[in-house]
TIDREN-564751 format. One record per residue (C-alpha): residue number from 1; residue in three letters; x negated, y, z. Coordinates in steps of 0.001 Angstrom, whole numbers. Layout:
SEPA  dotor  tiza        X        Y        Z
SEPA    NUM   Ala        X        Y        Z
...
// end
This chain:
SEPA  dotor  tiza        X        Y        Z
SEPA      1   Unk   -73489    78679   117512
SEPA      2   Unk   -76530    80344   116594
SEPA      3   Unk   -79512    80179   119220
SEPA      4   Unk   -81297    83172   120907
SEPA      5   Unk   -83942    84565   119115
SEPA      6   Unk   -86299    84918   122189
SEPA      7   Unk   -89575    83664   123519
SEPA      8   Unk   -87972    81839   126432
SEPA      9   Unk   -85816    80010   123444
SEPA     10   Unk   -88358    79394   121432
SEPA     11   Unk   -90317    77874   124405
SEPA     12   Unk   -86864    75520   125164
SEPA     13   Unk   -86702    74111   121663
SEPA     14   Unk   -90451    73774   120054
SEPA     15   Unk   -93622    72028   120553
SEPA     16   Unk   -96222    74759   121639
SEPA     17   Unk   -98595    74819   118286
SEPA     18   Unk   -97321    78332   117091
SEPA     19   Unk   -98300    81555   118760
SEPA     20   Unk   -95231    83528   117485
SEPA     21   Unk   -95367    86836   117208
SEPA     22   Unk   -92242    88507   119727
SEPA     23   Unk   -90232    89430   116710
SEPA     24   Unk   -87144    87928   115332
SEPA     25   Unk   -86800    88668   111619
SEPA     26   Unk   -83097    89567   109743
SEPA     27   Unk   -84373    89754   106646
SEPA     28   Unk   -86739    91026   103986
SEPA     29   Unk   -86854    94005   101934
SEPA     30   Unk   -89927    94422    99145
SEPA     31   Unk   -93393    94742   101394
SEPA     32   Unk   -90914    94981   104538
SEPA     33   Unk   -89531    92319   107255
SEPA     34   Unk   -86437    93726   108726
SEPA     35   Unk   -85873    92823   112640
SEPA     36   Unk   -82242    91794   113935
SEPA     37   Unk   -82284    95286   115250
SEPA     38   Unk   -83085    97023   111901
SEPA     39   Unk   -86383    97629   112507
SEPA     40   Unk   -88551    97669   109006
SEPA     41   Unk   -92200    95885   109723
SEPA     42   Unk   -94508    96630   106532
SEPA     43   Unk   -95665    93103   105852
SEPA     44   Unk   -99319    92799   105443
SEPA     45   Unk   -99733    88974   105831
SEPA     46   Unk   -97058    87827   103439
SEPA     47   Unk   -95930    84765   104769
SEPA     48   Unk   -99359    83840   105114
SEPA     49   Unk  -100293    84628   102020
SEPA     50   Unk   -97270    82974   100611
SEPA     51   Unk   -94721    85899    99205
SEPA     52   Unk   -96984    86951    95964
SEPA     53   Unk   -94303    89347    94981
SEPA     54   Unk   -92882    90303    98298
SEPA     55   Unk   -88789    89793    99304
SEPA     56   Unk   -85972    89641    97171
SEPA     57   Unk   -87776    89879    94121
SEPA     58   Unk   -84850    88844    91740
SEPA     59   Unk   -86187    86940    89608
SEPA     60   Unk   -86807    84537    92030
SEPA     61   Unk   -83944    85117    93299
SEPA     62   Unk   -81791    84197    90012
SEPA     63   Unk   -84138    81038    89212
SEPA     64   Unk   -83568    79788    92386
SEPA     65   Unk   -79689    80083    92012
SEPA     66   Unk   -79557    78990    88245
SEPA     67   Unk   -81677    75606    89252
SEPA     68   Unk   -79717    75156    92389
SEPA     69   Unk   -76388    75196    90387
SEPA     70   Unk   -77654    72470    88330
SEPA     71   Unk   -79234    70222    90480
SEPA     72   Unk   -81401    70525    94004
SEPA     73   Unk   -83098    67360    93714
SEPA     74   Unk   -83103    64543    91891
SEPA     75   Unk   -86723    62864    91962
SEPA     76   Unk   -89891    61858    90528
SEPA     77   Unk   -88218    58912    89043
SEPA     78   Unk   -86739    61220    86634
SEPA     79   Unk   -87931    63872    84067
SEPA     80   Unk   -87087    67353    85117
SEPA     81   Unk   -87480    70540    82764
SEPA     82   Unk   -88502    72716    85368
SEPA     83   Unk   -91184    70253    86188
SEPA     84   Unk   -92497    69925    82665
SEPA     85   Unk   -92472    73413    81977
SEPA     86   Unk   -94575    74144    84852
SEPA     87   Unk   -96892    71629    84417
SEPA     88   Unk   -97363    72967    81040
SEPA     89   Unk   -97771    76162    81974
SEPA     90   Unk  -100584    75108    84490
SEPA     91   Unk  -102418    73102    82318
SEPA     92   Unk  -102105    76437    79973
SEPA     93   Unk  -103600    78880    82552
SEPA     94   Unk  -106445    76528    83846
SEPA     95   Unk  -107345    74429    80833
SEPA     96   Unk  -107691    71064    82893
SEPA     97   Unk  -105580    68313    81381
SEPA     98   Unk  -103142    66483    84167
SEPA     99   Unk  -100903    67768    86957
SEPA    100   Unk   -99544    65980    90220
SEPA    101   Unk   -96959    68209    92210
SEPA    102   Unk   -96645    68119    95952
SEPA    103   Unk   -94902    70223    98547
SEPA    104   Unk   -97760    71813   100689
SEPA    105   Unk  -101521    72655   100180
SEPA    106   Unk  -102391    70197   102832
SEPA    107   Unk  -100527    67417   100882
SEPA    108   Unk  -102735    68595    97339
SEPA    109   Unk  -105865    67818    99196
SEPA    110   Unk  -104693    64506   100392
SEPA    111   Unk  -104146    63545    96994
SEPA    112   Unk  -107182    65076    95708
SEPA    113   Unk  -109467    63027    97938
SEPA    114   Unk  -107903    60059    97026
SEPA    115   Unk  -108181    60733    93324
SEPA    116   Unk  -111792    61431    94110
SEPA    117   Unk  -112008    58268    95843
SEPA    118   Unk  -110421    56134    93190
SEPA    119   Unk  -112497    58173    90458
SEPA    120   Unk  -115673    57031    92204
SEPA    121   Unk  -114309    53356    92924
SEPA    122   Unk  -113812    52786    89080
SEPA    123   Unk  -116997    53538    88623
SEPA    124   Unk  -118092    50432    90045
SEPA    125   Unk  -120775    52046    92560
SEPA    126   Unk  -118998    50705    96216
SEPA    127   Unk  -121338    53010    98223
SEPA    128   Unk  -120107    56376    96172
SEPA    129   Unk  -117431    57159    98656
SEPA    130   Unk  -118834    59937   100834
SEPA    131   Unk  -116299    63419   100448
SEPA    132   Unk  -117982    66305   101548
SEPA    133   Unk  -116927    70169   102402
SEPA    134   Unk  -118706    73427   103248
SEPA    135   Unk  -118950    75044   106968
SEPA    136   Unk  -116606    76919   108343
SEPA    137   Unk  -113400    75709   105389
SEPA    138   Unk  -110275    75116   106309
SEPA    139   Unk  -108340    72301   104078
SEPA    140   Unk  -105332    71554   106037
SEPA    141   Unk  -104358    69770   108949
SEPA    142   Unk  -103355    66559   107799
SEPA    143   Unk  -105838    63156   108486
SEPA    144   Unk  -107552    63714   105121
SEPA    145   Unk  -107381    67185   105327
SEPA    146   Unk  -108336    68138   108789
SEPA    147   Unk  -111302    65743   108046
SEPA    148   Unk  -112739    68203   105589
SEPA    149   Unk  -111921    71014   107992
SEPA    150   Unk  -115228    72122   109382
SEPA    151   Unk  -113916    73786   112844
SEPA    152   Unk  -113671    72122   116610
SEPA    153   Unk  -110641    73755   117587
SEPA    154   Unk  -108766    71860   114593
SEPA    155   Unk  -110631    68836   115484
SEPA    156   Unk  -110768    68534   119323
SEPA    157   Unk  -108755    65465   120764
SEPA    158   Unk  -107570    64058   117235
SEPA    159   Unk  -110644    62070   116649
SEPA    160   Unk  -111632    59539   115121
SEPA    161   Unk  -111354    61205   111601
SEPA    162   Unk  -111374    60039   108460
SEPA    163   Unk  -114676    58275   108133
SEPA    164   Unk  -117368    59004   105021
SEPA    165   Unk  -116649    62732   105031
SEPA    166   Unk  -119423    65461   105867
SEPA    167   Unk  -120672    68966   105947
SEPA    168   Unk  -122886    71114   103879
SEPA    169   Unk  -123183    74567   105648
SEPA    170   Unk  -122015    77646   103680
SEPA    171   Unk  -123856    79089   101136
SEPA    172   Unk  -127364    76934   102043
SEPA    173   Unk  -128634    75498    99191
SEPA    174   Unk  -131204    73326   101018
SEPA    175   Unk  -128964    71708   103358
SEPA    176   Unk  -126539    71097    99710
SEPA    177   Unk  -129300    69405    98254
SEPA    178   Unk  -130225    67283   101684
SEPA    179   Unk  -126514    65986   101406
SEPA    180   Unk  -125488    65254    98273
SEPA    181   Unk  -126469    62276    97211
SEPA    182   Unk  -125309    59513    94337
SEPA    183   Unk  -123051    58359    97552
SEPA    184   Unk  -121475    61153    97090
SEPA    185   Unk  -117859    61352    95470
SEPA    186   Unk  -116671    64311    95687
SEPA    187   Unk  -117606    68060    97083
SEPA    188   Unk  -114525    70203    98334
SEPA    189   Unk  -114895    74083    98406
SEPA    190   Unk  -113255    77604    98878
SEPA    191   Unk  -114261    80055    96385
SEPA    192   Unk  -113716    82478    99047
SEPA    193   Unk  -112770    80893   102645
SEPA    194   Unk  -109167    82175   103851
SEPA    195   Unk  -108881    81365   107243
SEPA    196   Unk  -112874    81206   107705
SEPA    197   Unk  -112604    84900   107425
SEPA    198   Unk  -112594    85908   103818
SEPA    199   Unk  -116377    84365   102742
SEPA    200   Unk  -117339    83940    99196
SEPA    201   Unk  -119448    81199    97945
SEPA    202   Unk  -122534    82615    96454
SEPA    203   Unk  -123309    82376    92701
SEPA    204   Unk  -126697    80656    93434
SEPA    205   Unk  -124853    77860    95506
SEPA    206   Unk  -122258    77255    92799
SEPA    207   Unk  -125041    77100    90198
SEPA    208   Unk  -126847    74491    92348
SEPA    209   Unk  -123928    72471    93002
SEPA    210   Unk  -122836    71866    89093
SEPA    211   Unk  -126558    70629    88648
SEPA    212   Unk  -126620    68208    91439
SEPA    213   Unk  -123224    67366    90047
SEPA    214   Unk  -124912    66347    86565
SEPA    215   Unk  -127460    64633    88594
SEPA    216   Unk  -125673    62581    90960
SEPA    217   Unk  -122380    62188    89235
SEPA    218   Unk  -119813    63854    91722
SEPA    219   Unk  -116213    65707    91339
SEPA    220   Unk  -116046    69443    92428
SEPA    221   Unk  -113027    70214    93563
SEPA    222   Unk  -111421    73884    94259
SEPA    223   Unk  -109343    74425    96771
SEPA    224   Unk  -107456    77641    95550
SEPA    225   Unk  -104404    77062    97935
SEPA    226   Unk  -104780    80834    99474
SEPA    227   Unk  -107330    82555    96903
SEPA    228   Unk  -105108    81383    93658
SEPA    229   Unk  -102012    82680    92093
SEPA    230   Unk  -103412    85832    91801
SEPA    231   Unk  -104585    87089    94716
SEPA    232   Unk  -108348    88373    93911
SEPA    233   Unk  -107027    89594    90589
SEPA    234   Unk  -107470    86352    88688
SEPA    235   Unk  -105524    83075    88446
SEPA    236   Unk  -107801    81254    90372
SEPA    237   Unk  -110506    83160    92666
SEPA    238   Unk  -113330    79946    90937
SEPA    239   Unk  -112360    82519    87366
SEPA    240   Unk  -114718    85069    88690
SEPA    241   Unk  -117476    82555    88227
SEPA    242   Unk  -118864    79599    86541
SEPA    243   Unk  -117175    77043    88128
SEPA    244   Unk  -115794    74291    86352
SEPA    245   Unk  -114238    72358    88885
SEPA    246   Unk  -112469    68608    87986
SEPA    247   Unk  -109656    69216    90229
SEPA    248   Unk  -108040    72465    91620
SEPA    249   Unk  -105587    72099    94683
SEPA    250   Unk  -101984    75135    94353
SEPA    251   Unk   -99992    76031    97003
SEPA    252   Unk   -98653    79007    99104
SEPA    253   Unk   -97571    81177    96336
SEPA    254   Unk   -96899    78554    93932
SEPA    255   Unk   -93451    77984    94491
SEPA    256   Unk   -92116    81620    94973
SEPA    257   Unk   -91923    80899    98688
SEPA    258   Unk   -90308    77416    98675
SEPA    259   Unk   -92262    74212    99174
SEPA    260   Unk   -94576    73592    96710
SEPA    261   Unk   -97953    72775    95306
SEPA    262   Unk   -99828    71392    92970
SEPA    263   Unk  -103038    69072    91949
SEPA    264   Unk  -104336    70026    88437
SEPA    265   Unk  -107124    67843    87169
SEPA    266   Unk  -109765    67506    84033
SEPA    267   Unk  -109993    64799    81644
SEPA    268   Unk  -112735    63367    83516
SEPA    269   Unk  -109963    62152    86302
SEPA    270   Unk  -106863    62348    83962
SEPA    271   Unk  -107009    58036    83635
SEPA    272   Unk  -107744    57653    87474
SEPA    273   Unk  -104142    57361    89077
SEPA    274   Unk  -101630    54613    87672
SEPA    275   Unk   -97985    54098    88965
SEPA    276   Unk   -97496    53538    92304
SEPA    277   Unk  -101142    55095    93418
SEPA    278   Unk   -99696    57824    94543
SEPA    279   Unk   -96440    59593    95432
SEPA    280   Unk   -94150    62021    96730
SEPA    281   Unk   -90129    62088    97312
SEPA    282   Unk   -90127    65909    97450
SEPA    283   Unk   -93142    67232    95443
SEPA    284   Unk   -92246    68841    92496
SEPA    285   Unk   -88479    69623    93161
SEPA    286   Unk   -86847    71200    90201
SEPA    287   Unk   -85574    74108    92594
SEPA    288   Unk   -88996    74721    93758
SEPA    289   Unk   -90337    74464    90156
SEPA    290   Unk   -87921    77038    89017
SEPA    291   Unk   -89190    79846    91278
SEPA    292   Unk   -92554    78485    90424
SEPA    293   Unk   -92316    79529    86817
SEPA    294   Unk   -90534    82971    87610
SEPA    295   Unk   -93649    83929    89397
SEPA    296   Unk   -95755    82794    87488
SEPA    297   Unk   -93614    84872    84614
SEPA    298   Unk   -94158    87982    86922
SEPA    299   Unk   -97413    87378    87203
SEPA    300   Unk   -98565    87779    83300
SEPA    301   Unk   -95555    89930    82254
SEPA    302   Unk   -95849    92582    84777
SEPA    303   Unk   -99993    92932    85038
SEPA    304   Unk   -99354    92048    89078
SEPA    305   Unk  -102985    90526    89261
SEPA    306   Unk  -104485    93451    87393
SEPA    307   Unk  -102016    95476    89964
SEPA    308   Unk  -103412    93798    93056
SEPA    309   Unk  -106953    94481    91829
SEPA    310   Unk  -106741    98336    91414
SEPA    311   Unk  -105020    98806    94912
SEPA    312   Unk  -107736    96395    96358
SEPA    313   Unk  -110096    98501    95086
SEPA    314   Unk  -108412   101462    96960
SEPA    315   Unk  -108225    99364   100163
SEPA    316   Unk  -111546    98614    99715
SEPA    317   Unk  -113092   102384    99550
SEPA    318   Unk  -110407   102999   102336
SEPA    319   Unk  -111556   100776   104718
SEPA    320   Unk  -115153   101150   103673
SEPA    321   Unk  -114456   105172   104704
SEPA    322   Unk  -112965   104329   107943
SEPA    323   Unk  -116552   102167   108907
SEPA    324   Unk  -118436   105130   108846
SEPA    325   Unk  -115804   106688   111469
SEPA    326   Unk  -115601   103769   113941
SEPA    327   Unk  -118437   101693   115199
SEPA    328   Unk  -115513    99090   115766
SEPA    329   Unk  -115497    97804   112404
SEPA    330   Unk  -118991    95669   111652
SEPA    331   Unk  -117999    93871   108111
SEPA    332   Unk  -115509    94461   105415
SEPA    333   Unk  -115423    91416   103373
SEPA    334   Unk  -112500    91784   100384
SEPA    335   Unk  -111861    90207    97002
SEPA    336   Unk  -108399    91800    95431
SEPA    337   Unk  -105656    91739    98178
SEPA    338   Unk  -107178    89097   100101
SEPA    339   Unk  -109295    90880   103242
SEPA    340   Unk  -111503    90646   106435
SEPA    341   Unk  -112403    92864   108628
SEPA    342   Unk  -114737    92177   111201
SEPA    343   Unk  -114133    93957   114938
SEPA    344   Unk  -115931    93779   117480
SEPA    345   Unk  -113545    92555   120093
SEPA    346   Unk  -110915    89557   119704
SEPA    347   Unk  -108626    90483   116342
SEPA    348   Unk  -106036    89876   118209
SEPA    349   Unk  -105694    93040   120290
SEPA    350   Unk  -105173    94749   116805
SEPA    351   Unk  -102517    92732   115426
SEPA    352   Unk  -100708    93589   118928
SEPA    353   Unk  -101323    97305   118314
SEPA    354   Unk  -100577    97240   114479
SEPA    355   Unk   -97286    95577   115497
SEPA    356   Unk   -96327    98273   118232
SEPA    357   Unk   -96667   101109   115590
SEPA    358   Unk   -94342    98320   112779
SEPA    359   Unk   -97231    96841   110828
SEPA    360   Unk   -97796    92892   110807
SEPA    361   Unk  -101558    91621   110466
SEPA    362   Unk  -103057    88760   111107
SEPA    363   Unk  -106433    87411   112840
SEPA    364   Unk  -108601    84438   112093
SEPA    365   Unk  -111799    83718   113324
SEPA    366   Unk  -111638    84762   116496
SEPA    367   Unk  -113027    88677   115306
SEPA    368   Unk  -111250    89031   111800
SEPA    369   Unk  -108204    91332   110742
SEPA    370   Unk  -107220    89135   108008
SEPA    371   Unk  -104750    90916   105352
SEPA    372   Unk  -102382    89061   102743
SEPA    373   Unk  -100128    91732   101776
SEPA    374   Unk   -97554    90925    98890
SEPA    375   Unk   -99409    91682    95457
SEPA    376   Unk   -96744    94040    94816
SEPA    377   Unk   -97399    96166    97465
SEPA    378   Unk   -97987   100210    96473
SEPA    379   Unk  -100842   102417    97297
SEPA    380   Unk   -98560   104255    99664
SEPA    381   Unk   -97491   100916   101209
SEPA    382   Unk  -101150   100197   101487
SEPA    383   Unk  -102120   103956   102740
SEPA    384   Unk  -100324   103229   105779
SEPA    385   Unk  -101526    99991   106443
SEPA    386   Unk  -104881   101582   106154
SEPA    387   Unk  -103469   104897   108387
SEPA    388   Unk  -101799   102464   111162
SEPA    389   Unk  -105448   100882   111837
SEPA    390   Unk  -107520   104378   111289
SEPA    391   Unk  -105306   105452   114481
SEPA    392   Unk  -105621   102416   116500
SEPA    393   Unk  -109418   102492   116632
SEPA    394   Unk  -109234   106128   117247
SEPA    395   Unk  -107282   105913   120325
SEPA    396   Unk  -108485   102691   121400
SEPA    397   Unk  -109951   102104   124846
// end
């Protein structure tokens, strides 16, 4: 028997770490969630930033069912075609040399600290240890993770963390050069922070951290689990610049909406791990890599990331128009289809609103409208999107 779909359900059966949103979803259709009553929601979060190419895109669809057919799962101790071919493909697209497959984008930054950390032990310096990450990230909420994750309300009541990890604050690049150090092993960042509101690391600070890098003999490492796969219009979000990171950490998109990321390194770390280092039962499942390669497919074949650039750029003079019409908006902050918008009250009061008139956004950071919409998603799609929130801060009180 299938259960409710309710609140009071939901309340029953879970632990209380998700504030759901009071809608139970049938199904989805292209940019749209469909409700149990038939409903159509126009999607502007995307599964968190998950569904590059929206629902029931069939090729998905018919990679998932052809791997599935042949076999579900089977391993790492194994060698799996989808698995190769993706790995290939990666390497291809990034031009880094090895490839370690997990199943979430917390579980990638696990094992890229402790490739850092074995990197810097077989160097033979036993004080070079130290991982550090920028203010206001967020890398997951795993041990490891949630260590680099510079925000309390992540933190609070989980301590003690894991120990020789710090924080450089965003975009300073005197407080960069007070902290790294030749202790130093490793330096996590965001091209442009997701869930810290859509902030971009400055050119200046990227250029200062690959010099201290050649002075003090540290890793960079990107964390393009939201940013990559397309979503500012290249690959990888570090593409618009001159980063040359050593290891970048996949997920969300990555595996078409199943489980799945990945770890892609440079040769400078492509010795580091030897069997039995590291592992994962799940990570890299052939199904998984299947729908990982169809989007990927999409991605180059049908020009989505040049597509998700040119209606960002229409979103972008959009919502720049509706700033000089309500005193309610005080940043727009946007790089392709990934956006914040800055209110001046809790977010949250807007995501209520947008979802009374059958539009789904999201807030982070307390005062940000954060929108992930599916790449795929039109200009009309968008216009209304753009249209729901032009009439909510008209009318609001």
């Amino acid at each position: 028997m299938t259960s409710a779909l309710t609140t009071d359900t939901e309340q029953q059966l879970f632990f209380h770490n998700y504030a759901r949103l009071p809608l139970a979803i049938d199904h989805g259709e292209g940019s749209y969630l469909v409700a149990e009553d038939g409903t159509r929601y126009l999607d502007m979060i995307s599964g968190i930033g998950v569904n590059a190419l929206g629902y029931g895109d069939r090729r998905l669809i018919d990679a998932i069912s052809a791997q599935a057919e042949k076999i579900i799962h089977a391993s790492n101790l194994f060698m799996l075609a989808p698995q190769f071919d993706l790995a290939a493909k990666l390497r291809e697209i990034t031009g880094l040399s090895k490839v370690f497959f997990a199943n979430s984008g917390t579980e990638a930054i696990e094992a890229a600290i402790k490739i850092s950390r074995k990197w810097a032990a077989q160097s033979g310096d036993a004080d070079k240890k130290e991982v550090l990450s920028l203010s206001n990230c967020f890398h997951g909420r795993t041990y490891g993770a949630m260590s680099l994750t510079a925000k309390a309300k992540y933190l609070e009541g989980f301590e003690p963390l894991l120990p020789g990890t710090g924080t450089i604050e965003f975009n300073d690049i005197d407080d960069l050069a007070r902290k790294v150090s030749s202790r130093t092993a490793a330096v996590f960042i965001e091209t442009v922070q997701g869930e810290g509101g859509i902030h971009r690391v400055s050119n200046e600070f990227m250029e200062t951290l690959q010099s201290l890098k050649k002075q003090y003999g540290f890793l960079i490492v990107a964390d393009e689990i939201q940013a990559g796969c397309g979503r500012t219009g290249k690959f990888c979000s570090y593409m618009h610049t001159t980063l040359q990171p050593d290891l970048v950490c996949l997920a969300k998109p990555l595996g078409g909406g199943l489980p799945l990321a990945a770890v892609v390194g440079s040769d400078l770390v492509a010795g580091v791990l030897s069997a039995g280092n590291h592992g994962t039962t799940f990570g890299g499942n052939p199904v998984a890599c299947a729908a990982g390669l169809a989007l990927i497919t999409a991605l180059f074949e049908d020009k989505v990331m040049e597509h998700a650039a040119t209606v960002g750029t229409m979103m972008h003079a959009a919502f720049q128009e509706l700033a000089t019409r309500h005193s309610q908006i005080i940043d727009i902050r946007q790089y392709g289809l990934m956006i914040g918008i800055t209110v001046h009250r809790e977010a949250a009061y807007y995501v209520r609103e947008a979802l009374q008139r059958q539009v789904i956004v999201n807030a982070t950071s307390q005062d940000v409208i954060r929108l992930l919409p599916p790449l795929t998603i039109t200009a009309t799609e968008a216009r209304k999107c753009i249209d729901c929130l032009d009439e909510i801060f008209t009318n609001e009180k």
